[in-house]
C-alpha positions as CSV (number, residue, x, y, z in Angstrom):
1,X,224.7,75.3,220.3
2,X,225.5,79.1,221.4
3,X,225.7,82.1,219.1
4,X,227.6,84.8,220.1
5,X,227.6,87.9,218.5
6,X,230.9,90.2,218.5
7,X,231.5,93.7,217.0
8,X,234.4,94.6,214.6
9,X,234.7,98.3,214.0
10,X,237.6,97.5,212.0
11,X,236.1,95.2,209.8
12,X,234.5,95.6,206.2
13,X,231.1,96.0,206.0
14,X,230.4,93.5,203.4
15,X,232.7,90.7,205.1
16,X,230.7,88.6,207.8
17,X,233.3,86.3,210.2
18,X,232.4,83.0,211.7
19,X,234.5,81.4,214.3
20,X,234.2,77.7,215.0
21,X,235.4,74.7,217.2
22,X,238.2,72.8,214.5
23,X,236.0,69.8,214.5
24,X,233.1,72.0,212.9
25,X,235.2,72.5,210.1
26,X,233.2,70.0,207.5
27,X,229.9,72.3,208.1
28,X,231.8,75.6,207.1
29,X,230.0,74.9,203.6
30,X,226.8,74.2,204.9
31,X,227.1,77.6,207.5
32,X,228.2,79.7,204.6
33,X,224.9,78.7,202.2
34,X,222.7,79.4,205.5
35,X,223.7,82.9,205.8
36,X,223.7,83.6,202.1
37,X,220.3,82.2,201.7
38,X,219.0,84.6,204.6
39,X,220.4,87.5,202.3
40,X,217.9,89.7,200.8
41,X,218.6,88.7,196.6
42,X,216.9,90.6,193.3
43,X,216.1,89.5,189.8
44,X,218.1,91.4,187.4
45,X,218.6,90.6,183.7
46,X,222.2,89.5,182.1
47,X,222.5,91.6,178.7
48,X,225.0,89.5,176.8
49,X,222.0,86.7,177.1
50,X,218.9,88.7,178.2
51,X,218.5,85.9,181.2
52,X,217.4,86.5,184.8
53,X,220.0,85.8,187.5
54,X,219.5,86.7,191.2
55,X,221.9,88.9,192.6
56,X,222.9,90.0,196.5
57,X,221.8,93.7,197.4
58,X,224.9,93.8,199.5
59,X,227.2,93.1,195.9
60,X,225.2,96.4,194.3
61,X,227.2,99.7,194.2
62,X,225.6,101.9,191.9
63,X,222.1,101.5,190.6
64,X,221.5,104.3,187.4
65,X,218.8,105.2,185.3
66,X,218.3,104.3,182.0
67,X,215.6,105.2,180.0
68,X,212.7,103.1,181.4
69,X,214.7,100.1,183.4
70,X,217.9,100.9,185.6
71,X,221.8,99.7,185.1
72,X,222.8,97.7,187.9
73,X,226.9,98.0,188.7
74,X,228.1,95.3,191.2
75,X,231.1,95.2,193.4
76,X,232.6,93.0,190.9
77,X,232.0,95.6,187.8
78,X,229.5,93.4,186.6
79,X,226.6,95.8,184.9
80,X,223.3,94.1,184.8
81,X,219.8,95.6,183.7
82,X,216.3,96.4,186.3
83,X,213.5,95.8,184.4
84,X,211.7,99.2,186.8
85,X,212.4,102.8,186.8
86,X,215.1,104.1,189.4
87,X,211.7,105.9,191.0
88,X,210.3,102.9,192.4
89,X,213.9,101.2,193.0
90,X,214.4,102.3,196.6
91,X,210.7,100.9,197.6
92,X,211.6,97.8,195.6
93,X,215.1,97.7,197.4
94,X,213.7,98.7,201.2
95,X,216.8,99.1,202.2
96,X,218.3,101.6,204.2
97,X,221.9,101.3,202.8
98,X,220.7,102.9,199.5
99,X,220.4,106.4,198.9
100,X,218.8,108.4,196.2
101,X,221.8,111.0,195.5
102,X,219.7,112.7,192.4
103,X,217.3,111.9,190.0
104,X,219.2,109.4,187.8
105,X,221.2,107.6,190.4
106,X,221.1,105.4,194.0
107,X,224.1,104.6,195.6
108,X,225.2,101.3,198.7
109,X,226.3,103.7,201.1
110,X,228.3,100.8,202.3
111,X,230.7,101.4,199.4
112,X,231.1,105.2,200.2
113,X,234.9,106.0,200.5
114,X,234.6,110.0,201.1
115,X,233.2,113.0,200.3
116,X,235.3,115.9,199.5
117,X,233.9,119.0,197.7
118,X,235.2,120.5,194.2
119,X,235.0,123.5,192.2
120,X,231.6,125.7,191.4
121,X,230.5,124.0,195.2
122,X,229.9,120.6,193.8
123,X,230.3,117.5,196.1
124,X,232.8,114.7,194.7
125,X,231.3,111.7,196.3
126,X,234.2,108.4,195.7
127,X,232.9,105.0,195.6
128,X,235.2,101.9,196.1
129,X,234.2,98.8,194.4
130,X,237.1,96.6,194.9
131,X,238.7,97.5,191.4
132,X,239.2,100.7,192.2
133,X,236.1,102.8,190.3
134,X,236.0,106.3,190.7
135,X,232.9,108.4,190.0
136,X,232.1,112.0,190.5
137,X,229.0,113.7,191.6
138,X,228.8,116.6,188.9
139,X,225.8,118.7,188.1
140,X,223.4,116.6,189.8
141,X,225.1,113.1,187.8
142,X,226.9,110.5,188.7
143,X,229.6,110.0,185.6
144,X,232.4,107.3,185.3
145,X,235.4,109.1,184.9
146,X,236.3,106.3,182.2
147,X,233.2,107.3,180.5
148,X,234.5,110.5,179.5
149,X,237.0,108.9,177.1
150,X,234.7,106.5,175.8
151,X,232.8,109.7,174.9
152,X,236.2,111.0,173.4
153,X,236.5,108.2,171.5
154,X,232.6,108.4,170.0
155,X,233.9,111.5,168.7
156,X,236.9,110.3,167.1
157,X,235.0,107.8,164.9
158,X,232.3,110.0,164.3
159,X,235.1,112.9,163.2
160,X,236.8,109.7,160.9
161,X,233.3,108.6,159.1
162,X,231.4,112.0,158.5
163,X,234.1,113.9,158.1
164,X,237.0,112.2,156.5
165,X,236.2,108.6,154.7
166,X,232.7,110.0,153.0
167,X,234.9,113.7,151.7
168,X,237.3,110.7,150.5
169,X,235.2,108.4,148.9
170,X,232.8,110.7,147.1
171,X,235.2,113.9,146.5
172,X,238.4,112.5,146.0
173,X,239.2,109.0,145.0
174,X,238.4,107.6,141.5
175,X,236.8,103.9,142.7
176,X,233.7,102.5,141.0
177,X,230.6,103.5,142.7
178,X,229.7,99.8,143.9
179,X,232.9,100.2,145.7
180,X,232.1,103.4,147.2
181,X,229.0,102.1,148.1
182,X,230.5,98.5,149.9
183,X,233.0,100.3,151.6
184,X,230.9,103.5,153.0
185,X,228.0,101.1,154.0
186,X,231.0,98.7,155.8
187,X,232.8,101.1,157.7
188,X,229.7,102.7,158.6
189,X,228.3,99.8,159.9
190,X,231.4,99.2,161.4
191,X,231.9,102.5,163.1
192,X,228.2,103.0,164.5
193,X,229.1,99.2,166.4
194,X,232.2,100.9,167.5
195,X,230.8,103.6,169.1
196,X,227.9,101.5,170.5
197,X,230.1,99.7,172.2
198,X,231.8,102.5,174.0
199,X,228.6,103.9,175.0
200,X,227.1,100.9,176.5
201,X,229.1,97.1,176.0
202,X,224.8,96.0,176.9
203,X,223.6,97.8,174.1
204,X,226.2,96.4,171.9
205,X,225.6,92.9,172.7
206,X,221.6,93.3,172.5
207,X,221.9,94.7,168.8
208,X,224.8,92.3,167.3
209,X,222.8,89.7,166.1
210,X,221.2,92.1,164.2
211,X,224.7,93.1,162.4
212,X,223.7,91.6,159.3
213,X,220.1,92.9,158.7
214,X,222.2,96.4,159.7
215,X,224.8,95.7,157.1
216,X,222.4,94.8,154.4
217,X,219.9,97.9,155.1
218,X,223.0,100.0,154.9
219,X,224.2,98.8,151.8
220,X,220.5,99.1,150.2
221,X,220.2,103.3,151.7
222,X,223.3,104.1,150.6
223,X,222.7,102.6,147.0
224,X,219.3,105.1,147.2
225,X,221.3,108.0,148.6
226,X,223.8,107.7,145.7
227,X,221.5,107.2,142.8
228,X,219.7,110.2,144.7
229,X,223.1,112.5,144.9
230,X,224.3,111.2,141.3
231,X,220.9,112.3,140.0
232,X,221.1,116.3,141.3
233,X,225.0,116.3,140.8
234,X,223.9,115.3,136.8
235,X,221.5,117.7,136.3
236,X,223.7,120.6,137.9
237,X,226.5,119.4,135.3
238,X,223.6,119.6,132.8
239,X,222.6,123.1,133.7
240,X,226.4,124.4,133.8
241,X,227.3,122.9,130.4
242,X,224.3,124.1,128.7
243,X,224.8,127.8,130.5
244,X,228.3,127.5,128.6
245,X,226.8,126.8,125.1
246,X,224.6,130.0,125.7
């Protein structure tokens, strides 16, 4: 059999096209696991169930750093974890379609849509992974632009908790303390797994089996902080009552 090799300038980098006789139909299958099996593959780890699957480099569109393993975006959105820091990524890799844009992040050329340059002489560099992603280059990070409301929204329920259900509970409604106490620890809980979740949907599902030792521990520091508060809130009633019988 003859191989001939033909060049499509046109084509998409990640798409490879065989042409065959009719009759060669039935080995399409058989062709297609032939040249995926001659693609390079890694070991990276699912989150939701901390297994190792094997992934194609050629899928990978953004490889980030994160703390001391790496977050591993594929063209499918897919995030997956490297169990190695992003320095020794490229070596790992060896491949010359990925490119160290700054300290925290490697990029598949191959998904590079443009360049274009922004304000204060940053470079806006647009990555298309099929569904459409948009990052921007900005101050030496790459940054999901969808991560910017998740950080919006982090502030929200942190605004909601600290700031208005605790001055609620404790200031201004009249509820029995055990009830202060079930539903601060609750919606704390609650809130911390909420913003969890729109840091990092990994993180949230490495820590969720943990929800009920969180829950309980909760419940048991804010029954000390309370018995702690209730103790120096009596004694400055005690003080101001006896300053009033002087």
């Amino acid at each position: 059999m003859d191989i001939i090799f033909e060049a499509d300038p046109g084509m998409d980098r990640s798409i490879t096209k065989v042409i065959t006789h009719p009759t060669e139909k039935e080995h399409w299958v058989n062709i297609k696991e032939a040249i995926n099996n001659t693609e390079k593959k890694i070991v990276v780890i699912n989150a939701k169930n901390n297994r190792n699957v094997q992934i194609a480099l050629s899928s990978i569109t953004v490889i980030e750093s994160k703390d001391r393993m790496c977050s591993v975006r594929v063209i499918t959105g897919e995030v997956y974890l490297l169990n190695i820091r992003l320095k020794f990524v490229e070596d790992t890799l060896n491949s010359p379609r990925f490119v160290k844009i700054n300290n925290q992040t490697v990029i598949n050329t191959s998904y590079i849509k443009e360049f274009s340059s922004t304000d204060n002489a940053r470079i806006e560099v647009i990555l298309t992974n099929g569904s459409g992603l948009l990052t921007i280059f900005f101050k030496d990070q790459l940054i999901d632009m969808l991560f910017l409301w998740r950080i919006a929204g982090i502030a929200v329920i942190s605004a909601g908790i600290f700031g208005v259900m605790y001055n609620a509970l404790w200031n201004h409604f009249t509820l029995k303390p055990i009830w202060n106490i079930l539903i601060a620890s609750t919606f704390s809980i609650l809130g911390g797994m909420g913003m969890i979740w729109l840091f990092s949907k990994d993180m949230f599902h490495v820590i969720t089996p943990w929800l009920p030792g969180m829950l309980l521990l909760s419940v048991v520091l804010h029954v000390i902080a309370f018995y702690f508060y209730a103790g120096i809130s009596s004694r400055k009633k005690a003080e101001e009552l006896n300053k009033i019988l002087k």
